[in-house]
Backbone as CSV, one residue per row, in Angstrom:
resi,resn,N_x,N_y,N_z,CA_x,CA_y,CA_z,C_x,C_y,C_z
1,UNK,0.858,-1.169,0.000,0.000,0.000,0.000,0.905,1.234,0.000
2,UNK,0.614,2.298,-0.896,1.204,3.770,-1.168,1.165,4.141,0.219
3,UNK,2.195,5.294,0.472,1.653,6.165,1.402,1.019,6.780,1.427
4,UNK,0.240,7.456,0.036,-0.849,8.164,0.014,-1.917,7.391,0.408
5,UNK,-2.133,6.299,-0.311,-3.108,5.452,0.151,-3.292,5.266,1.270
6,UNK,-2.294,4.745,1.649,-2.313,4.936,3.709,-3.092,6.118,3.985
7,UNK,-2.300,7.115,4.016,-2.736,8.278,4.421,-4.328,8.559,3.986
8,UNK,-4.759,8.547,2.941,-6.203,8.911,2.492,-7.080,7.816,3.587
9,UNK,-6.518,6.235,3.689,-7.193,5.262,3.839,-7.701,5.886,5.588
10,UNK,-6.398,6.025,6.541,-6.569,7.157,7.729,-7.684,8.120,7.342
11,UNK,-7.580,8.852,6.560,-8.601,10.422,6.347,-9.850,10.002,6.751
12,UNK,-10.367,8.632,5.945,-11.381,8.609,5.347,-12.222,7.575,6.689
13,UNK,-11.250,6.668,7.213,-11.727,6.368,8.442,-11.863,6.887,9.847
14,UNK,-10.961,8.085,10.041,-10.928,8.875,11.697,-12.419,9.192,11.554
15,UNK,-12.870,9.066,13.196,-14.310,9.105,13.487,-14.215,10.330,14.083
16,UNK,-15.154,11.174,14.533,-15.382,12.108,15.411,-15.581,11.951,15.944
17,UNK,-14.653,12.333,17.777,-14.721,12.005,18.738,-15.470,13.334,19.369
18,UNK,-15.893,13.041,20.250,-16.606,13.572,21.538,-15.367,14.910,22.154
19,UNK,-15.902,15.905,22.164,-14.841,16.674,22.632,-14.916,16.459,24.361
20,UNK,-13.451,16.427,24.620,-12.713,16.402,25.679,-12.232,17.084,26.436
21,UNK,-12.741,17.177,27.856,-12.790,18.265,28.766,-11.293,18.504,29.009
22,UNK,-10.671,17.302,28.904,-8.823,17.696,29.202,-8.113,18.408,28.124
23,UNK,-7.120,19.155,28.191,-6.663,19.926,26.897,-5.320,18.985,27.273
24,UNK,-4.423,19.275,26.201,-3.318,19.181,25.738,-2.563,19.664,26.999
25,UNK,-2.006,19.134,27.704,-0.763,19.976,28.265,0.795,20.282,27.659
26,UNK,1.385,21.409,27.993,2.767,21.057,27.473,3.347,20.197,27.272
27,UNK,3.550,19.634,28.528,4.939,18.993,28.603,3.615,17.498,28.984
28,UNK,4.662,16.540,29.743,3.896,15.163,29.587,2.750,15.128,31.157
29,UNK,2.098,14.484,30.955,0.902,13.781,32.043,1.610,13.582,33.337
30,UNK,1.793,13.492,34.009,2.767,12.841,35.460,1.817,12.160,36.467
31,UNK,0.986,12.518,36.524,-0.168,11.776,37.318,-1.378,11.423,36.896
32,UNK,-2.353,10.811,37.786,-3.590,10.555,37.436,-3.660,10.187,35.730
33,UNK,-2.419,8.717,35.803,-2.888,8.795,34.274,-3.900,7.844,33.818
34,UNK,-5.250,7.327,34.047,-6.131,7.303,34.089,-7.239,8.150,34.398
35,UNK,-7.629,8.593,33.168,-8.203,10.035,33.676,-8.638,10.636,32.065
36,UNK,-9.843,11.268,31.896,-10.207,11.942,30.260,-9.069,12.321,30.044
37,UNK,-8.732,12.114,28.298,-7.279,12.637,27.732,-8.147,13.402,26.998
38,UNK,-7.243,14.324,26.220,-7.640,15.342,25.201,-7.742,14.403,23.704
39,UNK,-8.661,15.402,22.983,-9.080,14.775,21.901,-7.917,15.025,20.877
40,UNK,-7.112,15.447,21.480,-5.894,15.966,20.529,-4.544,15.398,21.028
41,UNK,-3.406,15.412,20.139,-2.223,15.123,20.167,-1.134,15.872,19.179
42,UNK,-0.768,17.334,19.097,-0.505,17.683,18.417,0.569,16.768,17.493
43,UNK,0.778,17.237,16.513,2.063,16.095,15.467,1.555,15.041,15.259
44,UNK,0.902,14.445,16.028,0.141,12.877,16.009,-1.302,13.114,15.294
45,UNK,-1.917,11.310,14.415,-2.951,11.518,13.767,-3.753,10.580,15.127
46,UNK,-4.800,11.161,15.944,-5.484,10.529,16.685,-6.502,9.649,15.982
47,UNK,-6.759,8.360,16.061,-7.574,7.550,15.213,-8.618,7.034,16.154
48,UNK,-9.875,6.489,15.455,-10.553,5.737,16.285,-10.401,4.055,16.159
49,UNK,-11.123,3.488,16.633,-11.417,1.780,16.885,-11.179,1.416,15.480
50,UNK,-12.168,1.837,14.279,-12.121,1.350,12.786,-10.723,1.660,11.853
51,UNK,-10.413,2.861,12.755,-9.427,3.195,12.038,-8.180,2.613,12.168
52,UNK,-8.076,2.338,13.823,-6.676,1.675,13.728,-6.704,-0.184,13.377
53,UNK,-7.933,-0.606,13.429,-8.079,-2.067,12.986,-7.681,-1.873,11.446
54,UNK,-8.263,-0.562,10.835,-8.025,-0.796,8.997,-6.122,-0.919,9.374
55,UNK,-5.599,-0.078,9.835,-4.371,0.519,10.025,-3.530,-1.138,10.061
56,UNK,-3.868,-1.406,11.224,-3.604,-2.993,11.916,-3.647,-4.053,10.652
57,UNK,-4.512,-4.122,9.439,-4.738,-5.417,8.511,-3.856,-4.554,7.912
58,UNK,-3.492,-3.281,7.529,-2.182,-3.474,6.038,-0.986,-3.893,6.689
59,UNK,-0.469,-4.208,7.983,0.736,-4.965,8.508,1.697,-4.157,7.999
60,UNK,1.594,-2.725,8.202,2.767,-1.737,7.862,2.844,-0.830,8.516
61,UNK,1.720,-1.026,9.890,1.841,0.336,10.927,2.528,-0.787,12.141
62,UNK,3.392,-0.237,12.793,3.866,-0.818,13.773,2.868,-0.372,14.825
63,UNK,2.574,-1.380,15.971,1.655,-1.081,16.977,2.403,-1.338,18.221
64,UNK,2.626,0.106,18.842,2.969,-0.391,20.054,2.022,0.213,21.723
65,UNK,2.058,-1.191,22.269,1.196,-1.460,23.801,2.615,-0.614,24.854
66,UNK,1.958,0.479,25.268,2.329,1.014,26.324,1.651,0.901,27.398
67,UNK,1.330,-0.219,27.915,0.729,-0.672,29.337,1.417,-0.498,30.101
68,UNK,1.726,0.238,31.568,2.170,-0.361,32.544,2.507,-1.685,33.302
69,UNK,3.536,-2.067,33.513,3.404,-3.845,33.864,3.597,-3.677,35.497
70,UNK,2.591,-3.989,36.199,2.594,-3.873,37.066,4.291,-4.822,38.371
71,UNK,4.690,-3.754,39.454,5.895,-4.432,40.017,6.143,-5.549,40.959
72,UNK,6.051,-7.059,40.685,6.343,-7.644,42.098,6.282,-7.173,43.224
73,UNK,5.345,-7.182,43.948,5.323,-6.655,45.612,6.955,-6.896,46.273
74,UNK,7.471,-6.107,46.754,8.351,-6.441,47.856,8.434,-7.305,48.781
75,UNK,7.113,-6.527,49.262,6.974,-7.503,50.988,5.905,-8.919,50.710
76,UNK,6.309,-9.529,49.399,5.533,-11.231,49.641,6.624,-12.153,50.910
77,UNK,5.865,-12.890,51.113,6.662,-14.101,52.095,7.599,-14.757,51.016
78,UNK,8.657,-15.499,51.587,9.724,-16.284,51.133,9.069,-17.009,50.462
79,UNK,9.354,-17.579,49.097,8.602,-18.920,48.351,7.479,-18.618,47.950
80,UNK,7.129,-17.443,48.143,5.590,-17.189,47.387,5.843,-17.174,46.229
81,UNK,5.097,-17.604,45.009,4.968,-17.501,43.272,4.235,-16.363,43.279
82,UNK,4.939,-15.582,42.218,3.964,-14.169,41.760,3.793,-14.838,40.121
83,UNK,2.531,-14.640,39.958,2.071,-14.760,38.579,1.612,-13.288,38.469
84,UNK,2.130,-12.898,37.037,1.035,-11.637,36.806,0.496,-11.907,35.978
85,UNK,-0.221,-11.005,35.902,-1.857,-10.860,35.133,-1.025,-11.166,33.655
86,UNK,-1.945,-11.407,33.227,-1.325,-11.778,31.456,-2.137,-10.676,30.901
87,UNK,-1.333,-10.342,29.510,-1.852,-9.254,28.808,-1.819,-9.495,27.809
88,UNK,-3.315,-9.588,27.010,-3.981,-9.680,25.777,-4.471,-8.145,25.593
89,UNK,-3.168,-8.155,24.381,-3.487,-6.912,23.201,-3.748,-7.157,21.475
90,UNK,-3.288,-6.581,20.930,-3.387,-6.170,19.939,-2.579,-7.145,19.021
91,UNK,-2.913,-8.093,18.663,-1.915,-9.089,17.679,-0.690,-8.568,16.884
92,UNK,-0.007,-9.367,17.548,1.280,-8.732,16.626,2.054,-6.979,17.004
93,UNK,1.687,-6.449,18.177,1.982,-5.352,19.046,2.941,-5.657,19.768
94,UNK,3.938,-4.773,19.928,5.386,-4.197,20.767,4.913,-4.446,22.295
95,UNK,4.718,-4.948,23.283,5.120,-4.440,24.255,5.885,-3.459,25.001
96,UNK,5.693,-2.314,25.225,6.991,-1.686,25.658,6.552,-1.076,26.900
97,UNK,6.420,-1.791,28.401,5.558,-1.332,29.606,6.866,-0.033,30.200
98,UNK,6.099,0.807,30.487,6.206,1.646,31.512,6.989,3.053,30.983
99,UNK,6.690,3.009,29.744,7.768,4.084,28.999,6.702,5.172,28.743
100,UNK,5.503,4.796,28.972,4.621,6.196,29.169,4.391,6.966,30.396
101,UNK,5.354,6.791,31.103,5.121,7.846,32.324,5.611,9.541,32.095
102,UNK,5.580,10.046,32.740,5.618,11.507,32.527,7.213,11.866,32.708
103,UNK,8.002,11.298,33.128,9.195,11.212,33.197,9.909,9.770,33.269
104,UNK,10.803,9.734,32.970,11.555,8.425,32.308,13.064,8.831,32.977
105,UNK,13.454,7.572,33.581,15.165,7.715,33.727,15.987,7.424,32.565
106,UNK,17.036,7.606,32.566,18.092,7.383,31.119,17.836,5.783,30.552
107,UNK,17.600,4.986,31.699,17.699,3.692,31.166,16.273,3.598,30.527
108,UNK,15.309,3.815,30.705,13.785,3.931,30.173,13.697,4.208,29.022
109,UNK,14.512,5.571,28.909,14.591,6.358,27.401,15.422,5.643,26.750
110,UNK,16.453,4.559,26.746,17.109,3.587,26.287,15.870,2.707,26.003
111,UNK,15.561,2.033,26.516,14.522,1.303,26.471,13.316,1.232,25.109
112,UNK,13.282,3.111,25.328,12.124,2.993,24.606,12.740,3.172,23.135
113,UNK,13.492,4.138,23.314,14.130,4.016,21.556,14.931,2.769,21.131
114,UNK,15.251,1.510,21.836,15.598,0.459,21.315,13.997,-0.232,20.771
115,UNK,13.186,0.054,21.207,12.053,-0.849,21.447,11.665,-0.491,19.552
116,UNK,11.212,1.688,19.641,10.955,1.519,18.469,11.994,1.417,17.625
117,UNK,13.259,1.497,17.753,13.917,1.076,16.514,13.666,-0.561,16.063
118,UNK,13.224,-1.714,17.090,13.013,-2.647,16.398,11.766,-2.758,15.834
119,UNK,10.768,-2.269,16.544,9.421,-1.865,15.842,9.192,-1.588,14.462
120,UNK,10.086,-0.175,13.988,10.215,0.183,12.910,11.240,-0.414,11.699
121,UNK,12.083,-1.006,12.540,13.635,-1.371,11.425,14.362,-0.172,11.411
122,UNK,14.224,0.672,12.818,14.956,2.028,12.505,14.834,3.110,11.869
123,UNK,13.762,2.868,10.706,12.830,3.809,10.094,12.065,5.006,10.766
124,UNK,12.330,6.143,10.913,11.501,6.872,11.859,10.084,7.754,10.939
125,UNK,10.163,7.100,9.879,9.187,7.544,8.646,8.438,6.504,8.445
126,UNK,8.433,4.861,9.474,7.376,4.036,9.505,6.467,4.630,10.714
127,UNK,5.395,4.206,10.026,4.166,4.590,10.821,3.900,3.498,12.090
128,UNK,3.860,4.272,13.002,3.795,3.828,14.357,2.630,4.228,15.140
129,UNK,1.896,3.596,15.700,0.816,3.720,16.574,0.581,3.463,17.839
130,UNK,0.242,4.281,19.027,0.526,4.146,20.393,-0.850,3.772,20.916
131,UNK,-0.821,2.402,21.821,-1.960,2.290,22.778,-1.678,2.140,24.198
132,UNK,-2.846,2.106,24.899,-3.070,1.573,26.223,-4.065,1.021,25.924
133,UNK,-4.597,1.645,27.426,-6.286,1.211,27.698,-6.853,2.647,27.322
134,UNK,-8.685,2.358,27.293,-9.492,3.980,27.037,-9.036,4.669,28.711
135,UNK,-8.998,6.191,27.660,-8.500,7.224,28.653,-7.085,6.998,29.829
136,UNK,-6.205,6.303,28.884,-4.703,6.096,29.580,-3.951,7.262,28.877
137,UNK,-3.768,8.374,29.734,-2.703,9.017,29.249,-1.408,8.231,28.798
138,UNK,-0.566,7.332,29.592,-0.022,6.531,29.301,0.597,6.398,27.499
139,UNK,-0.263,6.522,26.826,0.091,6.263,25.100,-0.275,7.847,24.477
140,UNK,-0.640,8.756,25.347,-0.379,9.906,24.904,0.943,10.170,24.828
141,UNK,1.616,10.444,25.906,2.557,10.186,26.943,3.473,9.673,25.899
142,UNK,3.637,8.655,25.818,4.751,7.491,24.610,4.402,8.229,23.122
143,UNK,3.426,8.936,22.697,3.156,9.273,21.135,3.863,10.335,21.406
144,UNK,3.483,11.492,22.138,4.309,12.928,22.349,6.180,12.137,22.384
145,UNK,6.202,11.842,23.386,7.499,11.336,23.151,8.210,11.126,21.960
146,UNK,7.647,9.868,21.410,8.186,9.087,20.146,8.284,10.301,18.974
147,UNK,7.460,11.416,19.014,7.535,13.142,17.872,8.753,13.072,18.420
148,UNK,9.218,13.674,19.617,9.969,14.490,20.004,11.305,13.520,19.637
149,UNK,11.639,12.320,19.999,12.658,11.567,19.412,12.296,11.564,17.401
150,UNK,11.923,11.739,17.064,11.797,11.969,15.596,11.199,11.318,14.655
151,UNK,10.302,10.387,15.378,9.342,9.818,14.609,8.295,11.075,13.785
152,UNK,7.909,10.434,12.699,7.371,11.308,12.026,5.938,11.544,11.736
153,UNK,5.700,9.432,11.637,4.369,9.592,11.283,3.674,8.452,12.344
154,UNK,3.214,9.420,13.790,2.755,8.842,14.666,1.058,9.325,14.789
155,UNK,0.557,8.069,15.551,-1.004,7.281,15.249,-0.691,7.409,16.868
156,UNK,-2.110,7.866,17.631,-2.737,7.502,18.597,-3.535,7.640,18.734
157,UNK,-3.710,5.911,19.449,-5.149,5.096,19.621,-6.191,5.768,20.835
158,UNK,-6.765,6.559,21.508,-7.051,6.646,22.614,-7.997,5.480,22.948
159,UNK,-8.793,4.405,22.563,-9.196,4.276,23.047,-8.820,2.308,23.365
160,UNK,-7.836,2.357,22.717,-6.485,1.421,23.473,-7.358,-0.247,23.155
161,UNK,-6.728,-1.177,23.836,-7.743,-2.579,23.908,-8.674,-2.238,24.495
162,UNK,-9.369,-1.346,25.261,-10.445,-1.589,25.690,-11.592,-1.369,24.311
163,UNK,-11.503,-0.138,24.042,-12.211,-0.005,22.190,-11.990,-1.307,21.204
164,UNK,-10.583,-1.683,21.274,-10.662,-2.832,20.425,-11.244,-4.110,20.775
165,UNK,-11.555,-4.459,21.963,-11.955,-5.705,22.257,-13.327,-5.545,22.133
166,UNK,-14.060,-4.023,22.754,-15.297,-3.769,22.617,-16.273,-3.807,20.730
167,UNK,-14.975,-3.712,20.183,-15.539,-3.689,18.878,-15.361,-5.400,18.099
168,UNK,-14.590,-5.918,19.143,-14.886,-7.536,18.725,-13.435,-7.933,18.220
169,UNK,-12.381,-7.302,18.234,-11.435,-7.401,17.142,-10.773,-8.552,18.323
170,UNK,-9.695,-9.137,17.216,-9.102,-10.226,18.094,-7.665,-10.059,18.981
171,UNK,-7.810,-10.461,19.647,-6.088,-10.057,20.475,-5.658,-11.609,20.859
172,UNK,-4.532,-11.087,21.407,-3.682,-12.214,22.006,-2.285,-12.073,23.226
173,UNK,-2.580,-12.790,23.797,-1.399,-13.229,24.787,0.090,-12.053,24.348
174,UNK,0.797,-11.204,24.699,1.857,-10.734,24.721,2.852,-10.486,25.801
175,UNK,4.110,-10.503,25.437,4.830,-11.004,26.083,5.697,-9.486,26.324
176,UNK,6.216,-8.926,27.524,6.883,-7.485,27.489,8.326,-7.830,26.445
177,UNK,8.739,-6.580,26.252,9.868,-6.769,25.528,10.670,-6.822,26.600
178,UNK,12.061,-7.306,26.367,13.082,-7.580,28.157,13.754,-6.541,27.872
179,UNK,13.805,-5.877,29.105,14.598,-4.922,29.471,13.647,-3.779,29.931
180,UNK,12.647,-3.556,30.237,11.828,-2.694,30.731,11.738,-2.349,31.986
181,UNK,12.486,-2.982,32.857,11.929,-3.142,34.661,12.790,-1.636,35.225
C-alpha cells in the first residue's frame, strides 16, 4: 500500500470524537494517568477503533502497547509464586511497559528508543501507533514522546484494547519486551 493510500485510507476512516474536557498539556501527564485525555495530540494523527483495525490489517503500521506492567510486591513471604496478570493486546503489538510515564530515567529512554527502533527497522518515517487502555494518558505520553525523538508519522489510539476488544477485534497473549523493569 502507497503512502498516500495509507494516508487517504486514515482520512477517510478517523471518526469524530466527543470533545474532551482535558486539553493538551505542554509537557507530559505525570499523574492521574487514568483520567479523560484530550481529543488531541498535536504532530500525532489521533484515530478511532475502525481506524486503527483498517491501520492494523495493512501490517505496515507498527503497533505499540504502552501498558504499565505492574511491580512484584516487595513484601511477599519467602517462596511465594507471583504470577502476573497476562496481557492480551493487539496481535502482533510491541510491548513496551512503563515508557509512558511523565518522566523516564536514562535507562527507560534507552529502552524505549531500542524498542521503536526494532518496531520500525529504525525507520523513523514508519508509521507507528501508540496504545493503552481507554483514557490512559499513558500512550499519549509514549506518542508525544516518540515526535519528540523523531518519529514522524505517529497514530494515537485513545481508546487502546479496551475499544478494540469492545468492537470484537481479536487479540492475544503478549509477552513485554526484556529490558523494561
Amino acid at each position: 500500500m502507497t503512502r498516500l493510500r495509507l494516508h487517504s485510507l486514515v482520512l477517510l476512516l478517523l471518526a469524530a470524537f466527543p470533545a474532551a474536557a482535558a486539553e493538551e498539556p505542554a509537557g507530559y501527564r505525570e499523574s492521574e494517568y487514568r483520567a479523560e485525555v484530550p481529543a488531541t495530540l498535536s504532530g500525532a494523527t489521533v484515530v478511532s477503533t475502525e481506524a486503527a483495525h483498517a491501520l492494523w490489517k495493512t501490517g505496515q503500521v507498527a503497533f505499540i502497547d504502552v501498558l504499565p506492567r505492574p511491580p512484584k510486591p516487595t513484601n511477599l513471604p519467602e517462596g511465594t509464586v507471583w504470577n502476573e496478570k497476562p496481557r492480551l493486546s493487539i496481535p502482533s503489538a510491541l510491548w513496551l511497559p512503563n515508557v509512558g510515564y511523565g518522566q523516564l530515567a536514562d535507562a527507560m529512554h534507552a529502552y524505549f528508543r531500542a524498542g521503536l527502533e526494532k518496531a520500525t527497522g529504525g525507520d523513523k518515517d514508519r508509521p507507528v501507533l501508540f496504545f493503552c487502555l481507554d483514557g490512559c494518558w499513558m500512550s499519549w505520553n509514549a506518542g508525544k514522546r516518540a515526535l519528540e525523538y523523531g518519529y514522524t508519522r505517529v497514530f494515537w489510539y485513545p481508546q487502546g484494547t479496551d475499544g478494540w476488544t469492545a468492537a470484537g477485534y481479536p487479540t492475544e497473549r503478549i509477552e513485554p519486551e526484556p529490558g523494561g523493569r
